[in-house]
N, C-alpha and C positions, 0 to 999 in steps of 0.2 A: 340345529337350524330353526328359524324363527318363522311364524306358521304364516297364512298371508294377512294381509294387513286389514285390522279394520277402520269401517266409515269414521269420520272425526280425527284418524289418525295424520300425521302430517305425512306427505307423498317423500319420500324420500329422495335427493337429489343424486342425479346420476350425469356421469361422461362416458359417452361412448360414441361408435362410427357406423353413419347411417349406409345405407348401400352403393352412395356415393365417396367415402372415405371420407365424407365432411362430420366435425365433431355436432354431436347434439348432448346438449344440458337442459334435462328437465328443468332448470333454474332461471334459462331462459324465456319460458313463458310462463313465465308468473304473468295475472291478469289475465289469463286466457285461461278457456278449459279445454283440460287433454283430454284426450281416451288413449289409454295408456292400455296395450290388448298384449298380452302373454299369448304365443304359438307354440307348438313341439317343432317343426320343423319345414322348412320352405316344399315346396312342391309335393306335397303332402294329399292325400284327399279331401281331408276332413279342415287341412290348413289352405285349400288351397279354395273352397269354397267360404272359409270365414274373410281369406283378405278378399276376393272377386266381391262380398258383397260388400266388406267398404268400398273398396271401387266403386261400386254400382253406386251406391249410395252417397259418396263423397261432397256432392253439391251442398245436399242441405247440412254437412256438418261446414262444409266450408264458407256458406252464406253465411253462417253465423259464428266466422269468427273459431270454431271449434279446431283445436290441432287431431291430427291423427298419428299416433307411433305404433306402429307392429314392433315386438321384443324377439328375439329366438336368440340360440347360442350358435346359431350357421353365421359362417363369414361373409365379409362385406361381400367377396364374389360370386358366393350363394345367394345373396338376397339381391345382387344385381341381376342375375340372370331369372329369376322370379317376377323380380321385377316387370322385365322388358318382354319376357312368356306371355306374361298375364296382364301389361300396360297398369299396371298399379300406381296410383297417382297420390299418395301419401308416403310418408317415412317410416322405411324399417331399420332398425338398430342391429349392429350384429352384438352380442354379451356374449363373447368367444371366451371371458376371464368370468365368467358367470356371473361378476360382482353384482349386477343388475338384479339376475331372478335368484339371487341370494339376499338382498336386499327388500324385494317385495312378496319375500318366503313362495315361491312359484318352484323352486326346486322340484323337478320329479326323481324320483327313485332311478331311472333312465340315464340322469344327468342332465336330460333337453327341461324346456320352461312346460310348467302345464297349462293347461287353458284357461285360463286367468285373465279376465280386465277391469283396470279401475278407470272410472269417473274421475278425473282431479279438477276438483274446482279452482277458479281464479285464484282465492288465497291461497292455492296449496296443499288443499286438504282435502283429504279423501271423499268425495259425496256420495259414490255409489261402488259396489263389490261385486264382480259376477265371478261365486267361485265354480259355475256349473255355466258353461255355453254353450248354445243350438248354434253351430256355425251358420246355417243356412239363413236364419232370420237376425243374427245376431246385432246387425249395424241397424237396424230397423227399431229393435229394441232399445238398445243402448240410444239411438236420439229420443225416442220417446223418454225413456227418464232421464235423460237431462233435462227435457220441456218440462214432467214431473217436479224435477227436483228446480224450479224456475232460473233457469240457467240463463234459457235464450229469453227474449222479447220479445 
């Protein structure tokens, strides 16, 4: 298994079904930057405090244009009813075939994703790596380095 990806590396492209059965391809937003965020599992403590704070936070990634994908290998009607629990206002992917967090080496020992999120800049390429995340503050961070790494305007 291949370890997780580093900065400069190209983002790898993916197909899969967000919590609404709708397909999303990372290839579709090329020109935009993602935050592409690995979870272990939906309704979680420790997951359930990192999505509430994109939630909270969501404006100022979405002012500028910024996408948001939550990853886990729970099914679409796991990440639906998370969803509508918790009013989460961005997209979560289910990787029930793991292709995804085998792809961005997030495999845990477990089998679930571990706590992993990349920065994908407009080109496609990797800008930033969080292979260690504070749930609680985490979406607060990650828009700072993007402003860091001059993303937004």
């Amino acid at each position: 298994m291949a370890g997780i990806l580093e900065t400069g590396t190209k983002a790898p492209d993916f197909e899969a079904k967000d919590q609404n059965g709708k397909t999303v391809r990372l290839s579709s937003f090329h020109g935009k930057t993602v935050v592409l965020y690995f979870y272990p599992k939906d309704d979680t403590p420790g997951c359930t405090v990192e999505a509430c704070n994109f939630r909270d936070n969501f404006s100022s990634f979405r002012q500028h244009g910024i996408e948001v994908i939550g990853v886990s290998v729970d099914s679409e009607n796991s990440h639906r009813k998370f969803v509508d629990k918790y009013n989460l206002n961005f997209t979560l992917v289910s990787d029930g075939s793991k292709d995804v967090v085998e792809k961005y080496g997030v495999m845990s020992d477990s089998g679930s994703a571990k706590r992993v999120t990349y920065i994908i800049k407009p080109d496609g390429t990797i800008g930033y790596v969080y292979g260690k995340v504070t749930p609680k503050e985490h979406a607060v961070d990650v828009m700072n380095r993007i402003r860091e790494l001059g993303l937004v305007h």
